[in-house]
C-alpha positions as CSV (number, residue, x, y, z in Angstrom):
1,X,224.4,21.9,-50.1
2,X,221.1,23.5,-49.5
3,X,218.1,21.0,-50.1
4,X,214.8,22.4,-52.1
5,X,212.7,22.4,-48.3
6,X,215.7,24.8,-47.2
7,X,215.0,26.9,-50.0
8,X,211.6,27.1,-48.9
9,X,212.0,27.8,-45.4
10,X,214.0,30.3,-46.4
11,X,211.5,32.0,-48.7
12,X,208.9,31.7,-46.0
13,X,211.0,33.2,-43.6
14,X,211.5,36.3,-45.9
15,X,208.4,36.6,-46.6
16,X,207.0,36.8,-42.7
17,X,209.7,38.8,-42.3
18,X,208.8,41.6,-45.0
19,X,204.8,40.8,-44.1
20,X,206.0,41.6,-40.6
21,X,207.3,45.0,-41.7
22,X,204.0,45.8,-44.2
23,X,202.2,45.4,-41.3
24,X,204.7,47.6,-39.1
25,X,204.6,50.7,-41.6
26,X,200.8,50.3,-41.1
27,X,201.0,50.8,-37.8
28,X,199.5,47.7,-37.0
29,X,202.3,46.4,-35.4
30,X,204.3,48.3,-32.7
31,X,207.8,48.5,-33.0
32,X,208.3,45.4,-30.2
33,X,205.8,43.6,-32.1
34,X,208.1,43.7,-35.2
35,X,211.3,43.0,-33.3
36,X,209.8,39.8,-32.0
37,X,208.6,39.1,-35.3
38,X,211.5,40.0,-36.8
39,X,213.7,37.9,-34.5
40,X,211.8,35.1,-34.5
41,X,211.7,34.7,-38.4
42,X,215.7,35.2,-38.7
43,X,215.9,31.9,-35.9
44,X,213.3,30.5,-38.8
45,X,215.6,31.0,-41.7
46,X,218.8,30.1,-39.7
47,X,217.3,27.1,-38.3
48,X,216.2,26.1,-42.3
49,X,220.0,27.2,-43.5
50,X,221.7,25.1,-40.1
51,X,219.1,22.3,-39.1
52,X,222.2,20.2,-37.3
53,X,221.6,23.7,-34.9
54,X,219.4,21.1,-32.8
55,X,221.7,18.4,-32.3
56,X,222.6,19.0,-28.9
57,X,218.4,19.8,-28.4
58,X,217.9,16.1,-30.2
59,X,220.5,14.6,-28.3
60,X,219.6,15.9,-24.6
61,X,215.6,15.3,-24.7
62,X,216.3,11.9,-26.4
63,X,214.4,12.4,-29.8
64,X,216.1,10.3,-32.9
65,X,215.5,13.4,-35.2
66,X,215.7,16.9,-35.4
67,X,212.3,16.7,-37.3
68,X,210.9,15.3,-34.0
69,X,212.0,18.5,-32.1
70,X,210.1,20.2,-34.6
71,X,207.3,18.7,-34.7
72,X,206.9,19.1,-30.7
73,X,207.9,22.2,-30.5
74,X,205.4,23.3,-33.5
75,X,202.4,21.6,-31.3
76,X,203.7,23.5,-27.8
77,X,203.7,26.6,-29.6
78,X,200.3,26.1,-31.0
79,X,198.7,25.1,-28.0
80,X,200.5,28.3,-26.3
81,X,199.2,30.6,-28.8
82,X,196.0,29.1,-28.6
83,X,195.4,29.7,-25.1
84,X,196.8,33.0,-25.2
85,X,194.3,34.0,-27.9
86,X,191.3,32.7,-25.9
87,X,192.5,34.4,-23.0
88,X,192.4,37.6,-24.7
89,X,189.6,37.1,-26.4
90,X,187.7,36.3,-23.3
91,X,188.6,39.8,-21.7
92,X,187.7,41.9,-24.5
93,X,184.2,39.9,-24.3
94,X,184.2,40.8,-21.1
95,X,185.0,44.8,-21.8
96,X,182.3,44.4,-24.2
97,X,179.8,43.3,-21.8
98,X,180.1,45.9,-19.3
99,X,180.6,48.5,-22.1
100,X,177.1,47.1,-23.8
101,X,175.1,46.9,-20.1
102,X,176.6,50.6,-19.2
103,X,175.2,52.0,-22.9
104,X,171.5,49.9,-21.9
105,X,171.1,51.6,-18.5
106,X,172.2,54.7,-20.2
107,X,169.5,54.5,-23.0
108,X,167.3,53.6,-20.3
109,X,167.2,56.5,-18.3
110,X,167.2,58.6,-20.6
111,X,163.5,57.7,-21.3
């Protein structure tokens, strides 16, 4: 029986999936860049279809619900994607930099 939340998770996953694929025909996104999306987004919908999927993850790291897992896993992927995006940003402030002191001295010899 698939519950109303399945439902959802199921919708949402479609959704990502075709957004994913918008954004590929764009050419925002490489062709990797959709696969992982893509990939990622089917584990989503399976994972809303099949949630007793993480039984054997509940069981071995000692949590009492798959919801817990969830949960967890939601906040270690956050705080991943966090510090991968600050990363990044901090090296394209860097590129900035040098590219915005290289166009000063520039503009200052030239006059």
């Amino acid at each position: 029986m698939v519950l109303g939340i399945q439902i959802a998770g199921i919708l949402f996953g479609l959704f990502f999936i075709y957004y994913s694929f918008i954004n590929y025909k764009k050419k925002e996104f490489t062709a990797k860049e959709f696969a992982f999306w893509a990939v990622a987004w089917v584990v989503f919908i399976i994972i809303a279809l099949f949630p007793s999927i993480l039984d054997p993850i509940v069981v071995y790291f000692g949590f009492f619900r798959a919801l817990d897992v969830l949960i967890v896993s939601g906040f270690l992927f956050l705080i991943a994607s966090a510090f991968y995006t600050y990363t990044i940003i901090r090296k394209t402030q860097k590129q900035v930099e040098t590219i915005v002191r290289q166009l000063a001295m520039n503009r200052g010899k030239k006059k």
